[in-house]
Structure formats: C-alpha cells, structure tokens
N, C-alpha and C positions, 0 to 999 in steps of 0.2 A: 331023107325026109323032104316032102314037098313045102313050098313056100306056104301056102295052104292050111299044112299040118303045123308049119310052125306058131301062126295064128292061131290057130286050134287049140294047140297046146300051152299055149301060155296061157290064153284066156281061161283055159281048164284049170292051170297052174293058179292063177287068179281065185279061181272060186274054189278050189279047195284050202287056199292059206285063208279065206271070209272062211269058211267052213270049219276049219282049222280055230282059228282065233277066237270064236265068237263059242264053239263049242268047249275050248277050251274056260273061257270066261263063265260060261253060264256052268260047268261041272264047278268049280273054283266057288261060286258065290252059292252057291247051292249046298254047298257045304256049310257054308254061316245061316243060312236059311232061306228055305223055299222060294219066298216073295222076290229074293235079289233074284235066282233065276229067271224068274218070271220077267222080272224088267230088264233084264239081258236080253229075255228073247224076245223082247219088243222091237230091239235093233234090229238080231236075225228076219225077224219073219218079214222085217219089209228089204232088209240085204239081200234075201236069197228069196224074196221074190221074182217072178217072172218078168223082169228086166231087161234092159236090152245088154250092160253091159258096156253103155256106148263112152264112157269116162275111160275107164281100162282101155277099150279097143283102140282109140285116138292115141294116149300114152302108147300102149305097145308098139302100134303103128309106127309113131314118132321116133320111135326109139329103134325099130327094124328098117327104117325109110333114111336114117341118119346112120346106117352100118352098124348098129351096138351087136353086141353077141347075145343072141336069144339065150343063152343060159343063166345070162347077169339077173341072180334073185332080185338086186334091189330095182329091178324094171316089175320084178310083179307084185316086190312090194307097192311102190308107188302106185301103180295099176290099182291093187288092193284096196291103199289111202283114198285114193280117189273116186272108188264107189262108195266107202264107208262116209266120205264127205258129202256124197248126192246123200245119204239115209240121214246123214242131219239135218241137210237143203229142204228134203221131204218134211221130213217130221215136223220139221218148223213148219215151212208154207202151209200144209194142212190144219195146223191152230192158226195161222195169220190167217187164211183163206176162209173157217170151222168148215171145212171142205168133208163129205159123209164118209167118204167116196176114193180107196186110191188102189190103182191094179185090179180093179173088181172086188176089192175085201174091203169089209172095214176098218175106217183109220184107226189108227192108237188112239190119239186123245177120242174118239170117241167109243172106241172097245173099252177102255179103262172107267170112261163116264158110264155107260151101260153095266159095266159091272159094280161100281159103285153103289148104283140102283138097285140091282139083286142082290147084293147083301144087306143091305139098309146101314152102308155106310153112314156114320159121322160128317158133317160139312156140307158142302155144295157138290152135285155129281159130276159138272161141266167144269168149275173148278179143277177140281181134283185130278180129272182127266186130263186135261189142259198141262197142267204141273206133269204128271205123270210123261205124256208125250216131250215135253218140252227137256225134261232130265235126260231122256231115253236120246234127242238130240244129243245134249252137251255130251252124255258117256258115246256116242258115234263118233262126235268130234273127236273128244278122246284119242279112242283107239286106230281112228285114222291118223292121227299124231303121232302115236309111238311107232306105226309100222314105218315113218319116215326119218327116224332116228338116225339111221344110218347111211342116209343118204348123205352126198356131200354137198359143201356148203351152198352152192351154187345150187345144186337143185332146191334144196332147202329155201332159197332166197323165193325162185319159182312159186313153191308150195304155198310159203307167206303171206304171197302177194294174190294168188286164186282164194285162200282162204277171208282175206281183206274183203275183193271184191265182191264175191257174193254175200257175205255177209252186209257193204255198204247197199249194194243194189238189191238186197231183201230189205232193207230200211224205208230207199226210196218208192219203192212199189207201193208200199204202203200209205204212206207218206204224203206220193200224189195221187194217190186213189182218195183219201182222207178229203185233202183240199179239195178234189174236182177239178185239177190241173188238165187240160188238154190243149199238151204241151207234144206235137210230134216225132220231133226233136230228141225232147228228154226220153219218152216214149222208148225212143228208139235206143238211144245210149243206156237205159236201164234195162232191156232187152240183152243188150251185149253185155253188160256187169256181171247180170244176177244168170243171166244163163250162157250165152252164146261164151264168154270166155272159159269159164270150166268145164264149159260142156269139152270143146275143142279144142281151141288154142292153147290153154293153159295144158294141156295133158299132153300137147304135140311137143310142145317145147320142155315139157320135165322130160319126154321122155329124150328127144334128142339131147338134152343137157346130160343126160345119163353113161350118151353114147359118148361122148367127148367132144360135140358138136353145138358149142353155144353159137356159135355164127349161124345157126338157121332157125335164130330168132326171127329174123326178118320173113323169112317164107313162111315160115307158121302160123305166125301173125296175118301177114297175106293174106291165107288159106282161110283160117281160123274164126278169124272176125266175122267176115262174110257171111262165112258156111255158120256160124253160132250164129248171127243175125235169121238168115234164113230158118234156121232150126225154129230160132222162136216165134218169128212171124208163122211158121205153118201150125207151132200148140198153139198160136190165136186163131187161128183159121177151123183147127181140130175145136177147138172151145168152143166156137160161135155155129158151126153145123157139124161137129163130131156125132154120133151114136154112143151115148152111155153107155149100152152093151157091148161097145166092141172098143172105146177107149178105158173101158173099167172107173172112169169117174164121169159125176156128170157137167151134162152139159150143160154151157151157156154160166157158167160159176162168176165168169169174169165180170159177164152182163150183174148180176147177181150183187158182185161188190164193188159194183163202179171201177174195177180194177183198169189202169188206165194204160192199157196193150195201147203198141202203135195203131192199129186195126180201130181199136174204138176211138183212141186221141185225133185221128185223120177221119174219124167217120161223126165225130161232135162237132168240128170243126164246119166241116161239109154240108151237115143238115141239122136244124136248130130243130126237128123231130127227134132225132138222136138223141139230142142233149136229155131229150125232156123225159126220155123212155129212160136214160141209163140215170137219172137224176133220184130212180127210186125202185127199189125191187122189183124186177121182171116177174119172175114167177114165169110158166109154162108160155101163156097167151102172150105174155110180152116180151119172151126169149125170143118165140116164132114172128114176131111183128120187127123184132128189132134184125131179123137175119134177114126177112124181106125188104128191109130200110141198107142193109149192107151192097144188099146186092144192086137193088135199084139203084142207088146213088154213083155204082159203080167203083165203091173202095175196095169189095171182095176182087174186081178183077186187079183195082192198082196193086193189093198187093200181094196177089200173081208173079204181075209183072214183076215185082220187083225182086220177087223171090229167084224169079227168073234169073233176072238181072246178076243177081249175085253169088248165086252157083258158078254162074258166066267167070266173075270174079278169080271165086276160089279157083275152079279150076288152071286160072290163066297163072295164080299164083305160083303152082306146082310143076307148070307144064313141062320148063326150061332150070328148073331148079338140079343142084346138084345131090340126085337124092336114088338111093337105089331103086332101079327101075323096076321090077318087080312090083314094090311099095308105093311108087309114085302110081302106077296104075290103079291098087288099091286105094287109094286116095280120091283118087279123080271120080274110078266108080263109087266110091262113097256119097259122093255129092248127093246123087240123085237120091242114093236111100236113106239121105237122113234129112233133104230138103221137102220128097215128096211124101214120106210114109203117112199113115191113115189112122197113127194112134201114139 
C-alpha cells in the first residue's frame, strides 16, 4: 500500500466509525421516539457535511509522522473525537455569531427556528432554535468524549486540555467583540486558542502521543501554532472579501458583529474610519466600504505578510525534526493548503 493510500484509508476509516456512531445513535433513539432522531441528526448533517476533515487529517498525520502503526483504531478514534469536537465548535459559534449561513445550508438553530414557525409552535421561534442548536452542541461534545475512552492517560490529558481551550477562546471572542476591545495582541492569542490550537497543534500531538512519541511535543507545537495562527488569519481575510457562494456562509459576518479578528483589531487601531464603520452594523454598503478601508490602509497586505511570515515558521519547525520522512513532506506541503485556501 502506498503512503498515500495509507492517508486515504484512515481518513475513510474516520468517516465511516462518524457514520457508524452517529447512525447507530439516531436508529437507538428513534426507537424511544422520532423527534430524538431528529436531534441526533442535527449532529450528522453538519459531521458529514462537506468538510474538509482537517482536525483528523493533522491527528492522523501526527500519529503516521511520529511512526505509530496505521492500523492503531484508537488513532481513528481520536481522529473521529476531533471532528465531532469541531460539530460542537460549529454549532455553538453559529448561535454566538446568529450566523444564517454554514457549508452553503442552513444552520441548526436556525432550521429548528424556521420550523417552529411552520408548526405554530408554543414559545419563542429563535429561542427555541437557539436551545435546540445549543443541546445538539453539548450531545457532539458527548460523543466525541466517549469515542476517547480508551485512549490512554496521556493522550487523554492532550484531549482536556484542546477541549479547555477552545471552549475559553469561544468565551473571549465574545467577550471582546462585546467590549469593543482592539486589542492586537489579544486578537491574535484568541485566534490561536479558539482555533489554530485544535485545529493543528493539539491533533498533531494526540496523535503523536498515540504513537509513543510525547517528546515531539515541542515540534508540534513549533509547526502547529503558526500554521493555526495563519489558518485563522486567512478565515479573516475569507470573511472580509470571501464570496458567500463559494465559502457557503456569508460574508463580512465578523464586520457584522464587531467580532474583534487580528485583521479588524490592527485595522481600528490604524484608521479611526474603521473604528466608526465597525462601531455599528455594516450591512452590504458598509461591508464593501469597510474592505476598501482594509486595503487602502494597507492591513490586507500586513496580513499577507504575515501569513507569509509564518508558514515560513511552520515549515522551519518540521524541516530537521526527527519525523518520518514521507510525513514530514506531507506536512511541509500542507502549509500552503491550509495557509492559502479560498474557503
């Protein structure tokens, strides 16, 4: 089997134990009644959505880059955990963000508010939806929890501590979006919390912990940071001149809810026009007024640069590292496709 297939294969292995789990859960409560399936498959439809995958593939990685044996299940389980942890990350941010909009469908809380409306539900419809989405979270958290049961304690510790951070850096996001903080700085470190650590680091290192390889905590991290900095800096850059149609939500959301990306905290900073655009709802006209103030002032290109900058980084992290070569390749070519993609 080629190096290739072996990636292949697990990540296949990945989506069939999601597939596995999640249809077994929804036959299982569908027997107590309909509606519980229902809100089972609220999980599914955005797990096995058209995804990229990129939580697992970093784990895998990590865990094929560090010598583990592709056959070790609890590498797909944790693989697994780790997408079902992003379908929490989702579901929340889109009631934090009332974001319409996620993969081109409609989100939960507001498919569940929509249909509240067409039955002439009881209560409040955005309520309701709200709850709805927010439950459909915690059962993700869930079942990304028991698929890591069996992992040992060390990886476990890993897991923990991914689950901590994103949940503190979904707090803060908020938090200084709330106050009107433009804070570059914070900007940036909440950037790395709420996404660049789970996205990468944290999945490179369970998976190498898997392998018998805690000592390549340090290169992961290296790699990790960086390249999850960079990650998030280019969804700010997708948010601020993305194409709704071809990133599936829309754009300019961040503009939207004052959401305080390094991108806007460096670009209020910069121009007291800024401040005064993102100080109240953009809407269309002042989504497009506020990308013209980005560019003009020249923060789209600093952070270019810097994205630049830190691919540079990652890559230098892995170069000399004691890591099978094959993997380490993969790695390196990763940078670019996960630094410069378009959605």
């Amino acid at each position: 089997m080629s190096d290739d297939d072996v990636l292949t294969r697990s990540l296949e292995a990945v989506r069939r134990r999601l597939h596995s789990v999640l249809g077994e859960e929804s036959a299982r409560w569908n027997a107590v009644d309909p509606r519980c399936a229902a809100f089972v498959d609220t999980v599914t439809a955005i797990t096995t959505a058209k995804g990229k995958l990129l939580r697992p593939r970093f784990c895998l990685l990590g865990h094929l880059a560090a010598g583990g044996d592709p056959a070790d299940e609890r590498a797909v389980d944790a693989a697994a955990a780790l997408e079902l942890l992003h379908s929490f990350a989702l579901l929340r941010d889109d009631v934090l963000d009332d974001s319409p909009l996620r993969r081109g469908a409609v989100t939960a809380h507001e498919r569940h508010a929509e249909d509240h409306r067409a039955r002439l539900l009881r209560g409040e419809p955005r309520r309701y939806g709200e709850g709805v989405a927010n439950l459909a979270a915690d059962l993700a958290h869930v079942y990304a929890d028991r698929l890591t049961r069996a992992l040992p304690e060390e990886a476990r510790a890993v897991w923990d501590e991914t689950r901590v951070e994103v949940t503190v850096g979904q707090y803060l996001d908020i938090a200084v979006a709330a106050e009107g903080v433009a804070d570059p700085e914070l900007s940036r470190w909440i950037a790395v919390c709420k996404s660049g650590r789970y996205t990468i680091h944290r999945p490179l290192q369970l998976g190498a912990v898997l392998a018998g390889r805690p000592d390549l905590a340090g290169v992961f991290e290296g790699y990790g940071l960086p390249l999850g900095e960079a990650f998030q800096l280019r969804d700010d850059l997708i948010d601020a001149f993305g194409d709704s149609e071809d990133t599936g939500k829309p754009a300019g959301l961040d503009f939207d809810r004052f959401k305080m990306s390094y991108l806007l905290s460096l670009s209020v900073r910069r121009d007291g026009r800024i401040r005064e655009l993102a100080a109240a709802p953009t809407g269309p006209g002042g989504a497009a007024r506020m990308r013209g103030l980005l560019v003009e002032t020249g923060v789209a290109d600093e952070v270019e640069q810097r994205i630049a900058a830190l691919v540079q980084q990652a890559r230098r992290a892995v170069a000399d590292a004691p890591l099978v070569p094959r993997w380490r390749t993969e790695l390196m070519d990763l940078t670019a496709r996960v630094a410069y993609r378009d959605r």
